[in-house]
C-alpha positions as CSV (number, residue, x, y, z in Angstrom):
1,X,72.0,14.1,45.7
2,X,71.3,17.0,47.8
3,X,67.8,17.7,45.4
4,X,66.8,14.1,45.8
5,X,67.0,13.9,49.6
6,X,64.9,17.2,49.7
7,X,62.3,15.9,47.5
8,X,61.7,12.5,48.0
9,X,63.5,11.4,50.9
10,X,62.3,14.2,53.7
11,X,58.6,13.7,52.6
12,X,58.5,9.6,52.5
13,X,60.3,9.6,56.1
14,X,57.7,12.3,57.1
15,X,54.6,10.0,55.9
16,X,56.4,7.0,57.7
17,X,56.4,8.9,61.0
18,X,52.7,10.3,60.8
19,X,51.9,6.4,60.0
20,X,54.0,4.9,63.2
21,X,52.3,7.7,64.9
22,X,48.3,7.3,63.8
23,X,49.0,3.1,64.2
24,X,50.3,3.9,68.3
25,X,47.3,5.6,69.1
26,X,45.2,2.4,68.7
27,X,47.4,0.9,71.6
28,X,46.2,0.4,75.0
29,X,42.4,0.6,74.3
30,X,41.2,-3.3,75.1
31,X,42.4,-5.4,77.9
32,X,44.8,-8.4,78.0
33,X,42.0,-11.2,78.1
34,X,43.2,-15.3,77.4
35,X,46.0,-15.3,75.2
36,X,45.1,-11.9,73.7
37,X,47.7,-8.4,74.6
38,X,44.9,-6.4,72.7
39,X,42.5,-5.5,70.4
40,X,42.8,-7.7,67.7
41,X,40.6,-5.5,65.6
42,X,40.6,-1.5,65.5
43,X,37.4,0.6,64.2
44,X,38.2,3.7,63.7
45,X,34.9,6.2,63.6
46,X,34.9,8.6,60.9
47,X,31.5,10.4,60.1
48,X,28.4,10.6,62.4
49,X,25.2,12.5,62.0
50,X,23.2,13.0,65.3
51,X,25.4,10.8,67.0
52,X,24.6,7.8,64.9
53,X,27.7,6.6,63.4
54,X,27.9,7.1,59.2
55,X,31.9,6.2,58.2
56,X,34.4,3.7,60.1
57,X,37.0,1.7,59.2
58,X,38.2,-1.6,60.4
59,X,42.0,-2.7,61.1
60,X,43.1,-6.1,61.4
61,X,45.9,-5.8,64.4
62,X,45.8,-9.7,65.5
63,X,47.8,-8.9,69.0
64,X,47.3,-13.1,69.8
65,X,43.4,-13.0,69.0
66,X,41.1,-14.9,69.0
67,X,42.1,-14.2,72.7
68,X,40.5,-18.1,73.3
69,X,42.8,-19.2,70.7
70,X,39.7,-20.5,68.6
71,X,37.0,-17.8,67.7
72,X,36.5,-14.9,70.1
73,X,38.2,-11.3,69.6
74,X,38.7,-8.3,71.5
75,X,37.7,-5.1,68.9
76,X,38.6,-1.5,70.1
77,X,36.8,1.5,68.8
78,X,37.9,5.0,68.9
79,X,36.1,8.2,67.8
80,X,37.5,10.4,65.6
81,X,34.2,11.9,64.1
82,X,34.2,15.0,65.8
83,X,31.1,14.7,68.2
84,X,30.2,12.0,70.4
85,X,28.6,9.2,69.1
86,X,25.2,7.4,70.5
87,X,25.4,3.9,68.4
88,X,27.1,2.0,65.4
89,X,25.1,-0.4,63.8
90,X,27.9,-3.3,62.7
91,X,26.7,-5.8,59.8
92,X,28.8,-9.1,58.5
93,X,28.2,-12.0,56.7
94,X,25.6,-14.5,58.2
95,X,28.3,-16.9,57.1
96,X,30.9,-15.0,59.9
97,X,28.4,-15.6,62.4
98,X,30.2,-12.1,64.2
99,X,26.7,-12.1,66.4
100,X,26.5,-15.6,67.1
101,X,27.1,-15.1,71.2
102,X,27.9,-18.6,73.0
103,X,28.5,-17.4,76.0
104,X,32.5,-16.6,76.3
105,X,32.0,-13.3,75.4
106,X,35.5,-11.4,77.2
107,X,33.5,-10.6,80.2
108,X,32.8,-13.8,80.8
109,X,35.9,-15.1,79.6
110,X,37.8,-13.3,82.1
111,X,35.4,-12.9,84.8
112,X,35.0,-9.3,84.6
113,X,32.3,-7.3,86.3
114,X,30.0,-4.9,85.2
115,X,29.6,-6.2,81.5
116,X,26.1,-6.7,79.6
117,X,23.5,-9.4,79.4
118,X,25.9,-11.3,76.4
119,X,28.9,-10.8,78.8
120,X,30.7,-9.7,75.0
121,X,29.6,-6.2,75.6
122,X,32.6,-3.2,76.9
123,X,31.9,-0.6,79.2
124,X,29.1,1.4,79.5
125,X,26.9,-0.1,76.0
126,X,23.8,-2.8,75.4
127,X,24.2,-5.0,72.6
128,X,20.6,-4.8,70.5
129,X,18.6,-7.7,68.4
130,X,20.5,-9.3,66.0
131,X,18.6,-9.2,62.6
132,X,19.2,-10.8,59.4
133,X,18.7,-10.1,55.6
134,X,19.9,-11.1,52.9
135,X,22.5,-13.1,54.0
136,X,23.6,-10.1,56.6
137,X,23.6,-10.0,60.0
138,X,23.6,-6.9,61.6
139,X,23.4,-5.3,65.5
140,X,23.4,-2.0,66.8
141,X,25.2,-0.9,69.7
142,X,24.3,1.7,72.2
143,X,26.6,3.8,74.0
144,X,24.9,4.7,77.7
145,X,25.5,8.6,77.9
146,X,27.2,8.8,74.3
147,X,31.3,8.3,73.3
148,X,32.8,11.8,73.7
149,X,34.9,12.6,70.7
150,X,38.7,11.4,70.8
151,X,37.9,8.6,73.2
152,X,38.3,4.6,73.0
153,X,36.1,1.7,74.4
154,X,36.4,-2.0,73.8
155,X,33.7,-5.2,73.5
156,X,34.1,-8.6,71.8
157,X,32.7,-10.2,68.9
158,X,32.9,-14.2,67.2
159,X,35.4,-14.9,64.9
160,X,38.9,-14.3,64.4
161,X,40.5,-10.7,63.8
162,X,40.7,-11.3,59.8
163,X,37.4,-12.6,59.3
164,X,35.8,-9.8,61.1
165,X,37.7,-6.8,59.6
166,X,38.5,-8.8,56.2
167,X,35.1,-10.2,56.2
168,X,33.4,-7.3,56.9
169,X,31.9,-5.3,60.1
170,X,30.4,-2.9,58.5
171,X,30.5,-0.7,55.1
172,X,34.2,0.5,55.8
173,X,35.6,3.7,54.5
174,X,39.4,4.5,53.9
175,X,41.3,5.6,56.9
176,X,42.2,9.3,56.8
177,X,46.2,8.6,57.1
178,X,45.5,6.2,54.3
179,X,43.8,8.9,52.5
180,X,46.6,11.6,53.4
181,X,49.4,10.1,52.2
182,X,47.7,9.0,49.0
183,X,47.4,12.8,48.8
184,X,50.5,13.7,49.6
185,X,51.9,11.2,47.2
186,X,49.4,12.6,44.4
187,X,50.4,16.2,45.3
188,X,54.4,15.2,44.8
189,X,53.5,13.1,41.8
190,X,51.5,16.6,40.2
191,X,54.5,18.7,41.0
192,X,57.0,16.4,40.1
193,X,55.2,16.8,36.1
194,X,54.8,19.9,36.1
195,X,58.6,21.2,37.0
196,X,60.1,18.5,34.5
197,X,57.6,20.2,31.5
C-alpha cells in the first residue's frame, strides 16, 4: 500500500492542488455587474510577438453571466506571455454576433465611468472596426500604454459565457496546467512501463 500511495496517490493530489491553484488566480479580475459575481469567461494569454498577442485560451467560468440575464458577459484577460502585450485581435462566428454592440455594454450597464465609445470596453483599451470574412467576425483590441506581464483587465462582449468560449473567440491554444499535467501523467505512464519490463 505504502508503494501505491507514493506513486500514484502523492502525484494526483499534487496535480489537484496546482489545478485549484492556476483556476483561483482567475478570481477577482471583473466586477460584480447585473446579476453577474465575475468574469463569466477567462482568456488566458499565452504567446505574443512584439506585443501583439499569438496564443490564448478561453475558459467558460459562468459566475451568473450573461450578467443581464439574457446575452451580455463580463470576459477577464490575464497575461501570462511574458511581455506586455499591445492588442488581441478576437474572431467568432458571424452567427455569435460576439461584436454585435447594442448599447448595454457593462459600462453602460452599470453606469460606470471612464469606459469607451461602445460602453463594453474595460479600462484603459479602444475597441477597433469590426470586420467580417467568411462567415467571421473579428476586432482588435488596443491596450492604451500596453498590459504589463502577469496582470488582468476586464471588458464585455454579446452572448452568453458558452457561446463565446465554446463558440470560439479566437484560435485557442491548450492551457499550460492542462498541458502539465498531461505531461506529468505521460511521464508517470513512461515510467510506470519501463520499471514493470
Amino acid at each position: 500500500m505504502g508503494n501505491f500511495v507514493r506513486k500514484f496517490v502523492c502525484p494526483a493530489l499534487g496535480c489537484l492542488v496546482f489545478l485549484f491553484v492556476a483556476a483561483s488566480a482567475h478570481a477577482g479580475i471583473c466586477p460584480a455587474v447585473g446579476q453577474s459575481t465575475g468574469c463569466g469567461v477567462q482568456i488566458n494569454v499565452t504567446g505574443q510577438t512584439g506585443g501583439v498577442v499569438t496564443a490564448f485560451t478561453a475558459t467558460t467560468l459562468g459566475n451568473n453571466n450573461p450578467y443581464d440575464g439574457v446575452e451580455d458577459t463580463l470576459i477577464g484577460l490575464t497575461n501570462n506571455s511574458g511581455a506586455s502585450i499591445t492588442s488581441i485581435t478576437l474572431s467568432a462566428a458571424s452567427s455569435a454576433d460576439a461584436f454585435g454592440f447594442d448599447g448595454d455594454g457593462a459600462c453602460s450597464y452599470a453606469s460606470m465611468s471612464n469606459c469607451g465609445a461602445t460602453g463594453y470596453e474595460g479600462p484603459n483599451m479602444t475597441f477597433g472596426t469590426v470586420s467580417t470574412n467568411n462567415g467571421m467576425d473579428s476586432m482588435t483590441i488596443t491596450f492604451t500604454g500596453g498590459l504589463a506581464n502577469g496582470t488582468s483587465t476586464w471588458f464585455s462582449l454579446e452572448g452568453t459565457p458558452q457561446s463565446l468560449a465554446g463558440g470560439g473567440i479566437g484560435s485557442q491554444t491548450p492551457e499550460p496546467s492542462t498541458l502539465l499535467l498531461l505531461g506529468t501523467g505521460l511521464i508517470g505512464l513512461g515510467l510506470l512501463v519501463r520499471r514493470s519490463a
